[in-house]
N, C-alpha and C positions, 0 to 999 in steps of 0.2 A: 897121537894114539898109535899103539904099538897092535900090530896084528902077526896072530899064529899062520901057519900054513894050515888047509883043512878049514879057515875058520868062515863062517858064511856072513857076507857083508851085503850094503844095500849101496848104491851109487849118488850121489848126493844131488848131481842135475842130471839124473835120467829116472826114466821108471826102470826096476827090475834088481836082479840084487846077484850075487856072485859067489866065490868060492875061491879062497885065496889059496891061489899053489906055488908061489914063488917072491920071494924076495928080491928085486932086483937091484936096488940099492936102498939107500935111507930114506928115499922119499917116494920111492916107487913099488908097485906092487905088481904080478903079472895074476891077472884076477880072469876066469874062467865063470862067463856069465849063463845064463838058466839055460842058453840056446847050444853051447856048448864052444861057445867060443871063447877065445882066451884073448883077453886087451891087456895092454900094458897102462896102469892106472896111478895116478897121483894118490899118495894116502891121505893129502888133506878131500881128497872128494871119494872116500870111502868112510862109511856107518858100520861099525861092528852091530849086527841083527843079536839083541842081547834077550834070551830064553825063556821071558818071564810068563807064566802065565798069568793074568787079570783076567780068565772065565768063571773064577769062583767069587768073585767079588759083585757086590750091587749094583745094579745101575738103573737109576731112576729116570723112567721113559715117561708115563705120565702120574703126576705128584697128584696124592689127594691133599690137598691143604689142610684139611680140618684130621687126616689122619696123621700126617705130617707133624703138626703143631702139637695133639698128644703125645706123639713118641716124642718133640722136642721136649715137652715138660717131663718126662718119663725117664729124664737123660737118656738117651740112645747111647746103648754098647757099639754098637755101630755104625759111623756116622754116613750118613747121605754122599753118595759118590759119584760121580761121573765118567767114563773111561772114554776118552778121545781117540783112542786108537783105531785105526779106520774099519778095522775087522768089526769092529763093533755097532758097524752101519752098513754093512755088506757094500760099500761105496767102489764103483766101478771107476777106477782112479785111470787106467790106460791113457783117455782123451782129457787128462788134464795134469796141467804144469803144477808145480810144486808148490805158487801162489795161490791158483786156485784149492788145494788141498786144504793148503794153511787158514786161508779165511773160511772154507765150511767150517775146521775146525774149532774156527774161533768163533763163530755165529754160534755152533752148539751149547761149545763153554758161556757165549755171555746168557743165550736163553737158559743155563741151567742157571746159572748165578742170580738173575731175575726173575726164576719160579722159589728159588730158595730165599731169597730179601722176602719177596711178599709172600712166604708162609712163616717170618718170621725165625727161622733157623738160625743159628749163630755162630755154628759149625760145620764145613764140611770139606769133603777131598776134592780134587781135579786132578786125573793122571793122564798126563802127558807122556807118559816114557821119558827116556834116559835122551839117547839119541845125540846132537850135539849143542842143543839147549835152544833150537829155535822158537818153539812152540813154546817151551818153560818159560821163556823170554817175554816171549807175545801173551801172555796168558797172565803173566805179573804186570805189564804192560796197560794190560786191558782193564786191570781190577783196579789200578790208579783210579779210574774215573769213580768210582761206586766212594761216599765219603765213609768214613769208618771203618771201611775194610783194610785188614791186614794178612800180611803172606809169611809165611815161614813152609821147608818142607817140611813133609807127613813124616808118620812115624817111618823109616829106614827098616825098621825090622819087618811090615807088612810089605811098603811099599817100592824097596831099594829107592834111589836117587828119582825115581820117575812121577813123584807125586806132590804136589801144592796143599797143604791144609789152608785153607781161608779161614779166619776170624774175622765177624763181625763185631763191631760194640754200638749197639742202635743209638746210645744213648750220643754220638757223636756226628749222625745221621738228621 
């Protein structure tokens, strides 16, 4: 991955994120972190921070089933979504590793996919962000175990690269 100067990145095994001001060769970066200090960093352990907003989007925190299950017969114009991103749980991430991030992450994802199986749903999104596909990974990963479930990503035009559409087919289940 190719980065601008100016351009604001996240460190791949640290917490905190940067501010690229220099090129120092093809694999190096000299990156100017929040504290104001300037490292000389590897570009394979820099995250370009990509702009998207997901605050206008759904996110179902607690599902009424039986509300649920109408809107699914109702076809829903908008299908049922989750957004994993941490902002989205005010999660004080400081005192934890990047492992521990990932498995909250993925606990959320599986209780959401397990409130959406037993309401019967057939369709819906999971965004992960773009990032460098770890979570996207663990999260296709994860849906293996549920039978009938299948992955493709969302639509590209709401969701850029950062989003899972899951299908269901019960009848496979």
């Amino acid at each position: 991955m190719e980065f601008s100067l100016g351009e604001k990145v996240r460190f791949v095994h640290e917490t905190g994120y940067g501010i690229i001001k220099k090129e120092i060769n093809i694999s190096k970066y000299l990156v100017e972190n929040e504290s104001g200090i300037e490292l000389i960093v590897l570009k394979t352990n820099l995250v370009k921070i990509h702009s998207e907003n997901y605050t206008e989007r759904v996110i179902f925190k607690d599902i009424d089933k039986a509300d649920l299950k109408r809107k699914s017969k109702a076809k829903l114009s908008v299908l049922p979504e989750i957004d994993l991103h941490l902002e989205q749980y005010h999660l004080v991430t400081k005192n934890l590793t990047n492992a521990e991030i990932l498995l909250f992450q993925l606990r959320k994802a599986d209780e959401f996919v397990q409130k959406m199986l037993a309401s019967g749903l057939t369709t819906f999104v999971i965004i992960h962000g773009v990032g460098e596909g770890v979570l996207r990974s663990e999260i296709r990963s994860l849906l293996t175990k549920y039978a009938g479930v299948q992955t493709s990503d969302a639509d590209f035009s709401k969701y850029g690269q950062g989003a899972t559409l899951v299908s269901i087919n019960y009848k496979l289940r």
